[in-house]
N, C-alpha and C positions, 0 to 999 in steps of 0.2 A: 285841374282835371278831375282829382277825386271828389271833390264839393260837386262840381256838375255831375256823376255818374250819381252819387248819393243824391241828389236833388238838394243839399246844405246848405239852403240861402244864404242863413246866418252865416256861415264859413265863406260861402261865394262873396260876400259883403266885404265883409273885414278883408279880404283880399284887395279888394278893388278899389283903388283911388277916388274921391271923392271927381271927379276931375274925368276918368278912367273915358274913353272913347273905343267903340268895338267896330269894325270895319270887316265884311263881307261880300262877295260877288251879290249879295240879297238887299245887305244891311248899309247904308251908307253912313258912316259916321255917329254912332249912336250913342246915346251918353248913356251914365251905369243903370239910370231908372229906367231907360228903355231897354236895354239889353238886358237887365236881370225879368223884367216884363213879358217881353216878346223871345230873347233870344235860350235862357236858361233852362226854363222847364221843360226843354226837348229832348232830354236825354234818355226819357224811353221810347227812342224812334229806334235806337241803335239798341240790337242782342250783343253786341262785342264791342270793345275798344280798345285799343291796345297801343302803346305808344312807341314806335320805331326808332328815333333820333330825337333827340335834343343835342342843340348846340350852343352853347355861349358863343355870341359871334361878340362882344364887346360893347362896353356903353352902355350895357343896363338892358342890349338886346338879346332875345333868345330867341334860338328856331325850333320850331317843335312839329314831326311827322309823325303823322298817327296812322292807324288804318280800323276801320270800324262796319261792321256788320247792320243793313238794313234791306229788311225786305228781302233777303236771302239773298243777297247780293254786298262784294266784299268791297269797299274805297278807300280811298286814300287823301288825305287833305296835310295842306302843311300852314301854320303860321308863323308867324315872328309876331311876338310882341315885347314890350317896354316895361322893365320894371324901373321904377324911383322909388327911393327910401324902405323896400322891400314891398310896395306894392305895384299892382301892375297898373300901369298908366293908358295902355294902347293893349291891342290886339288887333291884327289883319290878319282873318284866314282866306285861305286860296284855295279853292275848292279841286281836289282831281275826280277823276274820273273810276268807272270800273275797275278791277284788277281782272288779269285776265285768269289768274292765278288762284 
């Protein structure tokens, strides 16, 4: 997450499994040259981000809710993804909605 707010490709790289597939309500299955392409450089869409929960749910999976600021309006999204050998292999985010809060 700090690589994407920083824009740190190089950092977002070295993370990401050669292998790595990113999956979103947008994005169907996308491999690391597509999602560092299309999906990374979007992180000045959001004025805030803030990360709520993470959970090790086990197996190398984590859950991760965040909440973030766009367009003056505050959401909420959650994913789980996969780490192997200490990089991440997958990612599925799950887009929510508004806060009402």
């Amino acid at each position: 997450m700090a690589a994407y707010r920083a824009q740190d490709l190089d950092a977002a790289s070295a993370l990401l499994a050669a292998d790595y597939v990113f999956t979103s309500p947008q994005d169907d299955h996308l491999d690391k040259a597509t999602f560092l392409a299309r999906c990374f450089p979007t992180a000045d869409r959001f004025t805030e981000q803030e990360i709520v929960h993470v959970v090790d749910l086990g197996g190398g999976e984590v859950f991760l809710l965040y909440e973030y600021v766009v367009e003056g309006g505050r959401y909420r999204n959650a994913e789980v993804s996969r780490v192997r050998d200490g990089l991440l292999i997958e990612t599925q985010v799950f887009f929510g909605g508004r806060l009402a809060f």
